[in-house]
Structures are given as C-alpha cells and as structure tokens.
N, CA, C and O of each residue as an XYZ file, in Angstrom:
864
protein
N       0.842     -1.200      0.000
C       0.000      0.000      0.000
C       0.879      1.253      0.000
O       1.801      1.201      0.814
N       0.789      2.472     -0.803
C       1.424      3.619     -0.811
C       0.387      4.542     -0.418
O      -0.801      4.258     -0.573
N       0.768      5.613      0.073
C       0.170      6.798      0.048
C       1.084      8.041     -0.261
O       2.052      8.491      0.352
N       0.121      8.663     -2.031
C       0.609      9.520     -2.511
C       2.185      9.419     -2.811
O       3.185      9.990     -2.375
N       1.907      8.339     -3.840
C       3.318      7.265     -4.060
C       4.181      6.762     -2.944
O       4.999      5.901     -3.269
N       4.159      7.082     -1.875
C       5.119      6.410     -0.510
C       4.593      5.472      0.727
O       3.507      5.409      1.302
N       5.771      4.805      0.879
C       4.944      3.728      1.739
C       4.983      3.894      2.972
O       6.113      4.019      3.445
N       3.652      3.964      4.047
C       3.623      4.435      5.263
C       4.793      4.479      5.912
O       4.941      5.493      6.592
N       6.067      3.359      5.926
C       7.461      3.553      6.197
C       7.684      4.651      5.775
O       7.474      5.529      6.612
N       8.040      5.005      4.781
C       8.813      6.588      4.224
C       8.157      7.601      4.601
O       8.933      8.517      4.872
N       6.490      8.024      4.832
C       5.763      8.691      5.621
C       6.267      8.920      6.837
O       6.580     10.098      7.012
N       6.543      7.853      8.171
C       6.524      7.471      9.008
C       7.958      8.236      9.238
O       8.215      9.038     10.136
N       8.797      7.793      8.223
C      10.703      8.193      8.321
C      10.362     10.440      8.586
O      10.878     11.277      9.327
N       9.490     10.485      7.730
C       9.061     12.003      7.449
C       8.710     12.573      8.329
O       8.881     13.787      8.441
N       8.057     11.765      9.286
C       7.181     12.425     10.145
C       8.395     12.652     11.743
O       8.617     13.626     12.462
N       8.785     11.598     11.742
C       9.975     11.360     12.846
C      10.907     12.604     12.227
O      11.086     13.454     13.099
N      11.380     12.852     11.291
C      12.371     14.092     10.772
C      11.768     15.009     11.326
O      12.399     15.382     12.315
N      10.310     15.880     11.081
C       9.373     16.534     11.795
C       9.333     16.580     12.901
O       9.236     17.774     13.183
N       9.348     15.901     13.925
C       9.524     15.699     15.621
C      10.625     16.004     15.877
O      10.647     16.818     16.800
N      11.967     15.642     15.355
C      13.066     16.099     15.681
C      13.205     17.693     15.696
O      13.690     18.394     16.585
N      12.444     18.219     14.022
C      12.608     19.818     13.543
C      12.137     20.142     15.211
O      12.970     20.731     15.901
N      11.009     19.813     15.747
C       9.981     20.679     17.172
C      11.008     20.187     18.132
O      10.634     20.773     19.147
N      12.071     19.488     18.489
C      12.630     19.949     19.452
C      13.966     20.748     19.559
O      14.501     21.393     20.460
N      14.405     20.326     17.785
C      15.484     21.297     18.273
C      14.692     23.096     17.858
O      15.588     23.931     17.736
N      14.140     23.322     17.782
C      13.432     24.733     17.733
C      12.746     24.991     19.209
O      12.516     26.129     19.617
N      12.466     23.876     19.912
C      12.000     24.102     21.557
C      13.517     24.487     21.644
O      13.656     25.689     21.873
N      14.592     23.850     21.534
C      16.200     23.784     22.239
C      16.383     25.391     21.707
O      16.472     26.251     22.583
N      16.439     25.796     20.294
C      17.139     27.082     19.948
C      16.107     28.140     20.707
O      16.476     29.174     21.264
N      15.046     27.774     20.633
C      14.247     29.258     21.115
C      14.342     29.380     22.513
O      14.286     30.527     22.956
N      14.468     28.480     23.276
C      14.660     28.502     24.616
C      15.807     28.671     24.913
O      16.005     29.368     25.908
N      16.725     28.236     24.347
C      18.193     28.983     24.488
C      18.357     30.016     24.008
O      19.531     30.375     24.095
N      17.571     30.856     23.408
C      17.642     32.314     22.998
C      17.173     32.939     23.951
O      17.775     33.927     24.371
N      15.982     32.516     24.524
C      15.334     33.363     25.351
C      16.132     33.641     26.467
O      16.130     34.816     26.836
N      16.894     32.747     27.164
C      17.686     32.269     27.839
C      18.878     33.714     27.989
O      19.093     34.524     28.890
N      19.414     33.515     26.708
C      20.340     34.928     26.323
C      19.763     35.738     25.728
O      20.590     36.547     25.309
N      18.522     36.069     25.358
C      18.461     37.264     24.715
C      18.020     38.085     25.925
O      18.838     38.894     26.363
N      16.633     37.961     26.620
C      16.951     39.121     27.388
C      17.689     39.614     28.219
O      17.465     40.814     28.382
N      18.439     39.230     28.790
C      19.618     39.576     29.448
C      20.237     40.787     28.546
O      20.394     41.940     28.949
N      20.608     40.218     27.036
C      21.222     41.098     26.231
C      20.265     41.971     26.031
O      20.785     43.082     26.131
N      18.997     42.081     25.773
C      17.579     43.232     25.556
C      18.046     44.253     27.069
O      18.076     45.463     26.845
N      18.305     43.922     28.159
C      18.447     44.562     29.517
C      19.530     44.809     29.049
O      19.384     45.885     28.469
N      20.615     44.452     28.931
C      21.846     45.228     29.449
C      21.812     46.344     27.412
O      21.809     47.572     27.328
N      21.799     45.718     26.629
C      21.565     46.752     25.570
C      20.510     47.837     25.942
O      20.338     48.545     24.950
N      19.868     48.172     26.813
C      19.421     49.159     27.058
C      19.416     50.314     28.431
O      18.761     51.268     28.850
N      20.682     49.449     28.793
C      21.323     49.625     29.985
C      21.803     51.077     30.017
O      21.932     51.671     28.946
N      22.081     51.698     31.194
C      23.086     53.276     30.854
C      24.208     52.952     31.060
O      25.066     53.821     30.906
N      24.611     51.633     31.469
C      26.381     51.401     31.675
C      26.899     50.883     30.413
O      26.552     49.770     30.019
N      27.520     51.446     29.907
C      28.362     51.054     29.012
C      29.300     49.913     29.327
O      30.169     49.542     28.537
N      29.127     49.462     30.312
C      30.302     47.888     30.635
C      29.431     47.091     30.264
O      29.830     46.027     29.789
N      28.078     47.320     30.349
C      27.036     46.158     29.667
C      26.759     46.383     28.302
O      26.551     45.589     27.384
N      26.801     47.863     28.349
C      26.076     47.776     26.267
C      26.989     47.523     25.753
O      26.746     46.648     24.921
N      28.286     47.884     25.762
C      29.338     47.150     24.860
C      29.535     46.475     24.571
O      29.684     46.304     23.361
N      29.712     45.462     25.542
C      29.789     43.973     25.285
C      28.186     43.532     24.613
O      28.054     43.041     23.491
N      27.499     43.709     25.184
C      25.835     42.910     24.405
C      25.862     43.319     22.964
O      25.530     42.493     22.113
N      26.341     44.892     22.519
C      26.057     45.203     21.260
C      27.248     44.342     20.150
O      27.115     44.036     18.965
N      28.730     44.065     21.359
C      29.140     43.380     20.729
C      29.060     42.196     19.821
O      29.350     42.024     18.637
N      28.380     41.142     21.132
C      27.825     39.932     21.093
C      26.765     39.842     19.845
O      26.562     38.877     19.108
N      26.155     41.127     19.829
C      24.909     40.655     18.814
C      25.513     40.679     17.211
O      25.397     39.896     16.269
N      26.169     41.898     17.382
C      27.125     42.282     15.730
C      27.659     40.954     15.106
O      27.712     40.482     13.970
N      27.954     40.645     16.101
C      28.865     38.742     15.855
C      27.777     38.013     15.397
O      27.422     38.074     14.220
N      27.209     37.316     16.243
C      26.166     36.623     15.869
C      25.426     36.632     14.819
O      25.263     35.592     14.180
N      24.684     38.137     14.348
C      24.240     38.484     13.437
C      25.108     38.346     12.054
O      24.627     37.792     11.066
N      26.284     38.836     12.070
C      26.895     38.736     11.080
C      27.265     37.200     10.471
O      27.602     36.958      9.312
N      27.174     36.646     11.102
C      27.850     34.564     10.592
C      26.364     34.257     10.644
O      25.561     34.516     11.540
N      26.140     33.511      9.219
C      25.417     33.225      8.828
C      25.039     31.102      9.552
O      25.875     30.215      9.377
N      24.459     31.000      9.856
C      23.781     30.360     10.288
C      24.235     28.837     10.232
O      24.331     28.066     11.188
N      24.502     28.575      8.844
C      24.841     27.371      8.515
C      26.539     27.210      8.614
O      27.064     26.129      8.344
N      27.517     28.657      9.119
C      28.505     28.469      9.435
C      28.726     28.566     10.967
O      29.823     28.249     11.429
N      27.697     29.006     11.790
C      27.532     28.265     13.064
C      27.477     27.058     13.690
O      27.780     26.601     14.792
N      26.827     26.534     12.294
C      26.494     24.859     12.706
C      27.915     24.248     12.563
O      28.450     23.626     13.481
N      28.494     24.467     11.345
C      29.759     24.176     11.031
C      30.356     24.237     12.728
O      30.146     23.375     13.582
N      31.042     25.351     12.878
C      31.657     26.005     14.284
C      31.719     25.045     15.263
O      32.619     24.282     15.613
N      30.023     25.320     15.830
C      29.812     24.290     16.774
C      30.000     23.009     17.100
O      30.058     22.420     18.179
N      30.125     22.520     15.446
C      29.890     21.066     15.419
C      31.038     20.673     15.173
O      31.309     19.531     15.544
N      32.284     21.618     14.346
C      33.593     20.861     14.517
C      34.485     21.235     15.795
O      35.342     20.536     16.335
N      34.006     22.668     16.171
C      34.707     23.025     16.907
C      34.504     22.495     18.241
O      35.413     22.668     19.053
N      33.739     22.043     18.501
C      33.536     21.252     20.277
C      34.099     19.727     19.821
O      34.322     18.871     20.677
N      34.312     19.468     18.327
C      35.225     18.265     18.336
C      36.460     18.209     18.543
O      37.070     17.349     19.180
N      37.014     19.463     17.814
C      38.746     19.551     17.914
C      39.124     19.774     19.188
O      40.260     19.474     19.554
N      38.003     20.461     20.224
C      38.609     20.650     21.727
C      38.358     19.597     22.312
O      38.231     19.553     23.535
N      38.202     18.210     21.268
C      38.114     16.865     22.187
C      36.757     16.400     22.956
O      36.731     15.392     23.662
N      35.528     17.325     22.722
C      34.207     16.948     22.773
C      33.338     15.874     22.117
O      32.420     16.405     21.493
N      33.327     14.947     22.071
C      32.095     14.127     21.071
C      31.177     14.279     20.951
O      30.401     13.406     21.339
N      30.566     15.713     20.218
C      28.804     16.096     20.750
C      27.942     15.182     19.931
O      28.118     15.026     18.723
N      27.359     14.809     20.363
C      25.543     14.440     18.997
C      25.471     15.837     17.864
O      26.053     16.921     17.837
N      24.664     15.316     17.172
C      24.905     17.077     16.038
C      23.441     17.633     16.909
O      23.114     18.819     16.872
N      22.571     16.493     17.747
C      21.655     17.786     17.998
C      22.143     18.562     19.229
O      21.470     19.434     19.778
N      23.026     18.284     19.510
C      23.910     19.543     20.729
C      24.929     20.283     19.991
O      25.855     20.583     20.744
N      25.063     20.607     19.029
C      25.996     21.121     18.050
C      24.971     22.266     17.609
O      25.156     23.483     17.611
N      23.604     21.386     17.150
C      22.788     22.252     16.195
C      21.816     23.036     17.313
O      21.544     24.220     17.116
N      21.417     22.492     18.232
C      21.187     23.455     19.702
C      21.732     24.461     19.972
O      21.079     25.468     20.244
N      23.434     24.444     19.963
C      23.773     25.403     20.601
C      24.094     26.383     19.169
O      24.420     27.539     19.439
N      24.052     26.148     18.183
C      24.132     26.993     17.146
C      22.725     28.042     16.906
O      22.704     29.088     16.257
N      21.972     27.608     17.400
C      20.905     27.990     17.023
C      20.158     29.298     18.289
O      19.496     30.335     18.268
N      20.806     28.384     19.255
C      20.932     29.258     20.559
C      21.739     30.703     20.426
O      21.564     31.746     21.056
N      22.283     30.519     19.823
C      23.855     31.859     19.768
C      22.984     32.622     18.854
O      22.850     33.838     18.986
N      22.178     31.710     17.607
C      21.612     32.667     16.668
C      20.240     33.075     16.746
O      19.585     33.503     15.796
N      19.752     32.892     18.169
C      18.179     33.219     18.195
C      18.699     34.142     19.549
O      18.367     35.313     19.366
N      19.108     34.036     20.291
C      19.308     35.005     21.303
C      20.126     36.299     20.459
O      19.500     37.333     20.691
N      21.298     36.563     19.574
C      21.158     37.946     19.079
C      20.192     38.406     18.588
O      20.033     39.524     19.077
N      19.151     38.099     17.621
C      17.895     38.327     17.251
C      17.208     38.571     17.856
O      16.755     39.706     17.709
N      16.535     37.559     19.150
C      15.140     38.123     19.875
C      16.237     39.319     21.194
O      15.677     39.973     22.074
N      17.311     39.316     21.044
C      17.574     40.237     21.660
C      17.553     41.730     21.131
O      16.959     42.614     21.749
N      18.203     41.945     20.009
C      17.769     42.739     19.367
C      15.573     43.257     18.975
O      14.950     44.221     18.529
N      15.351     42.270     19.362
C      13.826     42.148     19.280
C      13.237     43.281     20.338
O      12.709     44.390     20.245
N      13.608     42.420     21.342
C      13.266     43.099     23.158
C      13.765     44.244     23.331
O      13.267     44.999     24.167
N      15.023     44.671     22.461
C      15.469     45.917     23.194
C      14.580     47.295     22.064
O      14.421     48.516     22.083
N      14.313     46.451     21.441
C      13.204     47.561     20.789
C      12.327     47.801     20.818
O      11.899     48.729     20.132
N      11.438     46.968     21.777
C      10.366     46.611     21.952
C      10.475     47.399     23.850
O       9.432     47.876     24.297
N      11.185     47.418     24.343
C      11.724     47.956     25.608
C      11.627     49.415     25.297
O      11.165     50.311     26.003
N      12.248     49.492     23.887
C      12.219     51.308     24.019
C      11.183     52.038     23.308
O      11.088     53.182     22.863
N      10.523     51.127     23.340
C       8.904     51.798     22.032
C       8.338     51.850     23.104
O       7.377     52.577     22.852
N       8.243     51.447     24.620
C       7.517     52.261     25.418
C       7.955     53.559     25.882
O       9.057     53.947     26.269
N       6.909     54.106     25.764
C       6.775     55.986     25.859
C       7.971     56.522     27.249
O       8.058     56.110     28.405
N       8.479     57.207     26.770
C       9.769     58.060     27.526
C       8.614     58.072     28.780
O       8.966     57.731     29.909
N       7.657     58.357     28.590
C       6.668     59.147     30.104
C       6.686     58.204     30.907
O       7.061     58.331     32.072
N       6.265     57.079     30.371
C       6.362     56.171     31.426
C       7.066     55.180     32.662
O       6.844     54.399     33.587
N       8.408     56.118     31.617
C       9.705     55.663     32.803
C       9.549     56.781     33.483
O       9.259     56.561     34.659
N       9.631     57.928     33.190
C       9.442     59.152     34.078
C       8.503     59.102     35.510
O       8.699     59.372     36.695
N       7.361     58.594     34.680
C       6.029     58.377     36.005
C       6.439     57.348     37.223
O       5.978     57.339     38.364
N       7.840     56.135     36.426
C       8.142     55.394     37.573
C       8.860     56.086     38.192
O       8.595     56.273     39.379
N       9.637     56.500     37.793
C      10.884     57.348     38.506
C      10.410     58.581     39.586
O      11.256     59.062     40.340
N       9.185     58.995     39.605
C       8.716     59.908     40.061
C       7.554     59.202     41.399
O       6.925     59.789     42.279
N       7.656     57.539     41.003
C       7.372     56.858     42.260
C       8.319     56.664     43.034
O       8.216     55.989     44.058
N       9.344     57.217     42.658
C      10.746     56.633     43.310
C      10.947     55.430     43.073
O      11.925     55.178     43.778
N      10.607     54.312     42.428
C      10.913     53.161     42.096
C      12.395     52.940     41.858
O      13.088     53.927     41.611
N      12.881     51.873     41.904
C      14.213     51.551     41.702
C      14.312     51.425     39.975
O      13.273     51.577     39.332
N      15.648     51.133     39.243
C      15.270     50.814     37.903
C      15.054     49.410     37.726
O      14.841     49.085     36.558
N      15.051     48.457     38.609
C      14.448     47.157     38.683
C      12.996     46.879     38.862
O      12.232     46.369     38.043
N      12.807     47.187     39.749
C      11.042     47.666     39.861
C      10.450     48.363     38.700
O       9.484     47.832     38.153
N      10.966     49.629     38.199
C      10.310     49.985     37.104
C      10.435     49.330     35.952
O       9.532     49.541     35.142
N      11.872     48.091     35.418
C      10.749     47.533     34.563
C      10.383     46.328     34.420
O      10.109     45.895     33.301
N      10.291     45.329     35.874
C       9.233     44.718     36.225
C       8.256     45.084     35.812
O       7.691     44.850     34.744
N       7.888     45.946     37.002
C       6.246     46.551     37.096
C       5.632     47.561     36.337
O       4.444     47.839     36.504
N       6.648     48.372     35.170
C       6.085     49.079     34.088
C       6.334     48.931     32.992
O       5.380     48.925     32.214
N       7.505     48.775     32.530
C       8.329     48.664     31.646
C       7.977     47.194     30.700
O       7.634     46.994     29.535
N       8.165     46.634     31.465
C       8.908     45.220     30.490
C       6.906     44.628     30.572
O       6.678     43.951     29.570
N       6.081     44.717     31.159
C       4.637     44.017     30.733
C       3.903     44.714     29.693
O       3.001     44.166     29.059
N       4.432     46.431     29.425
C       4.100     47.054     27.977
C       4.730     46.396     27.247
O       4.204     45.628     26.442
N       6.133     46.571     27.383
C       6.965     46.192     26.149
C       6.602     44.473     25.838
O       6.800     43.993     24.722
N       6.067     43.683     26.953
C       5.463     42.343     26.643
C       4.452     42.802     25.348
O       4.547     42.098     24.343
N       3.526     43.896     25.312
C       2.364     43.549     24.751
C       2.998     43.709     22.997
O       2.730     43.099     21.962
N       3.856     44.742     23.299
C       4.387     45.096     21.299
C       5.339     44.004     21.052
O       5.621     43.864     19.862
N       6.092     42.929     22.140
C       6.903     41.846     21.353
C       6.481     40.712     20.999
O       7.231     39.969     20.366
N       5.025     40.275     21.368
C       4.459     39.258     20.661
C       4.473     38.767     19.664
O       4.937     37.648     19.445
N       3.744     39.830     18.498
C       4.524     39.625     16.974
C       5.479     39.143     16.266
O       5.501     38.174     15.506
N       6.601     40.199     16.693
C       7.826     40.119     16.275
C       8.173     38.799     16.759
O       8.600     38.128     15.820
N       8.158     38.103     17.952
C       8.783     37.095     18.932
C       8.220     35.923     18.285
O       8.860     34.873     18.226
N       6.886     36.065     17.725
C       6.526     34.812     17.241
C       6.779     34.972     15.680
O       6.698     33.890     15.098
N       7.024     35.904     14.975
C       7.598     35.846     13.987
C       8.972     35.301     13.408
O       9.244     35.053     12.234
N       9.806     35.174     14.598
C      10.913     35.091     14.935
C      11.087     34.203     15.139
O      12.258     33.826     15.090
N       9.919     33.167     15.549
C       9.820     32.002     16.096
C       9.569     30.861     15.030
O       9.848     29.663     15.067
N       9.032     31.533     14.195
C       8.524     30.739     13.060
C       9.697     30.809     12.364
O      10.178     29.717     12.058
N      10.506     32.141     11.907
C      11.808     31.821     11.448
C      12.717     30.600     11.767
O      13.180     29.807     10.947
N      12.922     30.603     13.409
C      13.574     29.594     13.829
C      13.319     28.082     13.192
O      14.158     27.391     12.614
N      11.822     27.734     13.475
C      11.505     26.497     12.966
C      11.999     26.459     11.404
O      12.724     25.533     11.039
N      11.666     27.304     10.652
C      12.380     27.067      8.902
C      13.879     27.232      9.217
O      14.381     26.547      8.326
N      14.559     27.562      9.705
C      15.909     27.605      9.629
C      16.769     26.342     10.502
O      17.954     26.030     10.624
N      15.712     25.925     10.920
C      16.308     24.415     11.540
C      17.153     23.329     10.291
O      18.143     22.600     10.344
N      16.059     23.727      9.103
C      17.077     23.114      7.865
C      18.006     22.840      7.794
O      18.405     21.693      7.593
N      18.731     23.931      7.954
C      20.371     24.619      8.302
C      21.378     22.960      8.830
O      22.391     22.344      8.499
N      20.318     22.886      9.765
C      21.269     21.523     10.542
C      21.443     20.504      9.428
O      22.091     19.514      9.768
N      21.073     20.524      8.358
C      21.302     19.663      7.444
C      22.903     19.654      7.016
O      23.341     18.594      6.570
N      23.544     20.469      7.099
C      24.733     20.206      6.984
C      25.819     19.860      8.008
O      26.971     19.819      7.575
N      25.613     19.606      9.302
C      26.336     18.637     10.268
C      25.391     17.486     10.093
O      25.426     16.856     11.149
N      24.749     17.047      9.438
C      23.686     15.652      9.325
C      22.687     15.469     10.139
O      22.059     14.414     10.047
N      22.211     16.723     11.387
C      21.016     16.311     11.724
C      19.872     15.849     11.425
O      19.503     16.489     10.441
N      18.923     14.936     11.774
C      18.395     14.155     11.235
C      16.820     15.180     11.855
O      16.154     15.026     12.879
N      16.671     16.245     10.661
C      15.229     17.018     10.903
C      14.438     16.661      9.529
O      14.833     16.127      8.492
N      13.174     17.158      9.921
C      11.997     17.328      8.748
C      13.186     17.187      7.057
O      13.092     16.309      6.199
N      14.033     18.181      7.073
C      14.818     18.454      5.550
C      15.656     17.361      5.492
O      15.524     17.019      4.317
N      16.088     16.933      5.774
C      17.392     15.647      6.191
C      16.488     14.077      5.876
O      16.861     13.264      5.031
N      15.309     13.909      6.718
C      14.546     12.853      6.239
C      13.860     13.077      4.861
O      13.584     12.104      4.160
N      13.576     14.370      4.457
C      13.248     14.007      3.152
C      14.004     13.947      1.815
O      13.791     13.438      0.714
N      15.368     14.978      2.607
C      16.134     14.135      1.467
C      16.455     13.020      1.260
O      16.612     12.618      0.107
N      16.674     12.063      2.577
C      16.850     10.098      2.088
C      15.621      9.737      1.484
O      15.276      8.815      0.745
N      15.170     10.507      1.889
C      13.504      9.650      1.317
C      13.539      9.892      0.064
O      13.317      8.886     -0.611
N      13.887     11.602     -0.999
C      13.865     11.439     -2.063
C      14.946     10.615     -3.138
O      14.797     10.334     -4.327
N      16.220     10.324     -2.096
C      17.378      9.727     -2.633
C      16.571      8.069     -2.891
O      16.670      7.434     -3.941
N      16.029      7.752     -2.037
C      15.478      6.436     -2.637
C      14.256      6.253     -3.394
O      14.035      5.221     -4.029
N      13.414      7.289     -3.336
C      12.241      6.791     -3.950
C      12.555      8.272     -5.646
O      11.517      8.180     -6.302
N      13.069      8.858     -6.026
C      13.253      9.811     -6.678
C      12.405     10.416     -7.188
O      12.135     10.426     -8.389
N      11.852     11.028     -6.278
C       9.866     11.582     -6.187
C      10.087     13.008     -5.447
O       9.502     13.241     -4.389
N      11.180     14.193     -6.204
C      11.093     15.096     -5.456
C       9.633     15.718     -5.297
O       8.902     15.509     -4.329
N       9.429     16.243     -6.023
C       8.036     16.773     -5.851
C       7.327     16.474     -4.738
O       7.183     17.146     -3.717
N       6.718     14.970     -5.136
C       6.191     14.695     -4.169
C       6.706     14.978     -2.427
O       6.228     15.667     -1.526
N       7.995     14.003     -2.525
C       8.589     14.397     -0.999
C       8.730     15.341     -0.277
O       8.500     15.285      0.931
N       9.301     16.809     -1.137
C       9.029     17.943     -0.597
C       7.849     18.615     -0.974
O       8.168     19.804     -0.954
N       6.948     18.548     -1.227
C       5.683     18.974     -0.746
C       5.450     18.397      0.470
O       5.022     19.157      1.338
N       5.624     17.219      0.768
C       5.024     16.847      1.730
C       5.443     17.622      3.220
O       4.735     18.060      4.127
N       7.485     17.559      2.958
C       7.897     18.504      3.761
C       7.223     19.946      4.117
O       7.057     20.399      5.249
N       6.919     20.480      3.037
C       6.887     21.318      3.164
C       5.523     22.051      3.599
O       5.342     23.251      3.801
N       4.462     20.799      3.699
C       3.775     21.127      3.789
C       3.022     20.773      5.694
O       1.943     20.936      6.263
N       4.846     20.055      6.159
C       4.544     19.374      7.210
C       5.020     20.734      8.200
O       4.508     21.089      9.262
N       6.308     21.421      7.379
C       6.500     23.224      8.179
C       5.568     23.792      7.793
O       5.438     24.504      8.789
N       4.520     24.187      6.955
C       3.229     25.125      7.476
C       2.469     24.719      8.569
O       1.905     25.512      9.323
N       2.424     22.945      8.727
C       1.195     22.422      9.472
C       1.747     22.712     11.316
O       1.170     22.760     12.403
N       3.286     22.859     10.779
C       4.153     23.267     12.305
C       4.216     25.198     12.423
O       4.513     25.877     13.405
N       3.988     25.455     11.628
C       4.279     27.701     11.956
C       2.839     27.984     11.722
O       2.486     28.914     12.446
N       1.733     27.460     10.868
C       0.810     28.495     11.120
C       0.009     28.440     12.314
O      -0.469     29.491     12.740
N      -0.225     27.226     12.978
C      -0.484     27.449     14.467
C       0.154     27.872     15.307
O      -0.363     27.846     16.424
N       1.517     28.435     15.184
C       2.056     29.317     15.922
C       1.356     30.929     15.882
O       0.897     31.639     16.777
N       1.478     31.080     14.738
C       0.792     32.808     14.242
C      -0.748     32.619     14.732
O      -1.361     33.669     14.929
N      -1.297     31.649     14.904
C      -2.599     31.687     15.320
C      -2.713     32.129     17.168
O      -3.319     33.049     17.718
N      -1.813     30.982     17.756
C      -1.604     31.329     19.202
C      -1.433     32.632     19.257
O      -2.181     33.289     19.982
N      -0.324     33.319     18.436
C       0.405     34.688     18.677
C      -0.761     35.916     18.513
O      -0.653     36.920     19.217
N      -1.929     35.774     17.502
C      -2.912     36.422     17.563
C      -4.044     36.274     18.360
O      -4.856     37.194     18.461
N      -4.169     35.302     18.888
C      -4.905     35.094     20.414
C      -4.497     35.592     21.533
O      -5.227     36.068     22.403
N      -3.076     35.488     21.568
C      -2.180     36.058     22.889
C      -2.299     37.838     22.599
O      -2.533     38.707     23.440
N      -2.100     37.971     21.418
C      -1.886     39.455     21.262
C      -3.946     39.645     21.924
O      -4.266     40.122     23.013
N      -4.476     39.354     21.349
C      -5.637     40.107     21.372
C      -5.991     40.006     23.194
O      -6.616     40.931     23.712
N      -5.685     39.225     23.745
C      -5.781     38.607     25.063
C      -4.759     40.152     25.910
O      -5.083     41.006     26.736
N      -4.049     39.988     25.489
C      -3.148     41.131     26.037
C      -3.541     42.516     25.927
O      -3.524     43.324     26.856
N      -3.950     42.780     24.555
C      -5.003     44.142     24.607
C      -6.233     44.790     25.316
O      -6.477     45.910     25.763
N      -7.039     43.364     25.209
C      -7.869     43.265     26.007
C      -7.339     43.855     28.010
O      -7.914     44.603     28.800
N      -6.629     43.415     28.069
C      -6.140     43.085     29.707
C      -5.838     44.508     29.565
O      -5.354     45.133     30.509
C-alpha cells in the first residue's frame, strides 16, 4: 500500500524528521530566550560595561550566517576533544543565533515604550528594577508578541540549516527519502507542507495572545 506514491514507512521516516525539527526549535528558542533578554536589559542599559559587550555579542552573531555556526559548533567542540551528537551542536548553534535576534527584538520593543512612562516610575521613586518589572517590560510584553513569534517561526524554517552537520530534521529525512524513492516533488511537498502544518499554528496562538493582552 502507498500513500501519494510512498509507503507508510517513508511517511513514518518524514514524520519522525518533523519531531526532531519541534525539538530542536523548543532547544534554539529557549536557548535564545535564555540569552536574549539579558542582552535586551543590558543593551538598554546606561552602563556602558554592559552595552558594549551585548552590542558586541549581537554584531557577531548576526553577522555569521547560520549554517557556518552549525559548522563552528559542530567541529569546533570536536577539535577541543568533545564528542557532541549534532543535535547539541545544532542546539547550541541555534541558541547563539536566536538570542542575538530576539535580543535585538526586546530591546526595541523595551524602548517603544513611551519616555513618560519611565518618568512616572521614577517619580514613584521606584528603583530601575522595579520599574521595569512593574512598568516597563509588561508594555513592552504587549508590542513583542509579533515580532517574537515571527521570529519564532523563522527559527523552525531555519532548523534546515542543521542539514549540513547531518542532523536528522523534517529536511534531512526528506532528502533520504527522495534519494530512494526519486519523487522530489512529491517528498518535498510533503515537507513542506509538514513546516506550514508546524508555523501556522504558531501565528494563530500569537494572535490570540496578542488580542488577550489588549484586552487586559
């Protein structure tokens, strides 16, 4: 029995590639989050011993393109005598490259709230920790939704990337799959149609959360 020329095996191989894509995108986004705001706080910091270095950190990151991270990670924790799995290679690559991003995200999203409203804390006497706890950072929650889940959905398509240390994601299973059955078409549609069935319920949550947040 096939379905849509492939046999529930090669389906099955597709779908497991797919499960892998959702955790290493749980691993990169949570390791971004991890480092990005920290870098969103201290990039918007008044000490320059923190913005320097964060603006540093991000210039880097941003600049090396993605699939030479994976490279990095994945040879370079070998030559220092590490034996990683590639999905701790492609984790932490992804980590380095989602925390400059959603950091850069937050710290803009930090300063699109209105000058007044740091003023009004400051005029509670609040500390600058308290103010943006309790003023600051639950506005700037409501304008980074978007962007954050936009960002997020990036992540999941750029998991691809790991295809070149050999992680075994959504893109990686369908290329064996098309190497044996020689049915591109078919195979990547299917891929590809298995990353919409994984990002557009993300943008759906993200417009529930946003409207939920307006509301409040």
């Amino acid at each position: 029995m096939t379905i849509l020329g492939l046999t529930p095996d090669q389906l099955l191989y597709i779908l497991r590639g797919a499960g892998w894509t959702l955790v290493l995108s749980t691993l990169g986004f949570a390791g971004g989050v991890a480092i990005g705001l920290p870098l969103a706080l201290a990039r918007t910091s008044s000490s320059r011993l923190l913005r320097i270095p964060a603006a540093i950190w991000v210039q880097i990151m941003q600049g090396i393109p993605l699939p030479v991270l994976m490279f990095v990670s994945y040879f370079g924790m070998s030559i220092g005598g590490f034996d990683v799995p590639a999905l701790v290679a492609a984790g932490v690559a992804m980590t380095l490259y989602a925390s400059a991003y959603l950091g850069e995200i937050w710290r803009g999203c930090i300063e699109a709230v209105p000058r007044t409203q740091w003023e009004a804390a400051e005029c509670l006497a609040l500390t600058r920790t308290q103010r943006l706890v309790s003023v600051i950072l639950p506005q700037a929650l409501r304008i980074a939704v978007p962007p954050t889940v936009g960002f997020l959905v990036q992540i999941v398509k750029n998991t691809s990337y790991s295809v070149v240390i050999g992680f075994f994601d959504l893109t990686y299973s369908a290329k064996v799959i098309n190497n044996s059955t020689f049915k591109p078409f078919t195979v990547f549609t299917i891929a590809a149609l298995l990353y919409f069935a994984i990002c557009f319920p993300l943008s759906l949550c993200a417009r529930r959360l946003e409207r939920r947040l307006r509301r409040a």
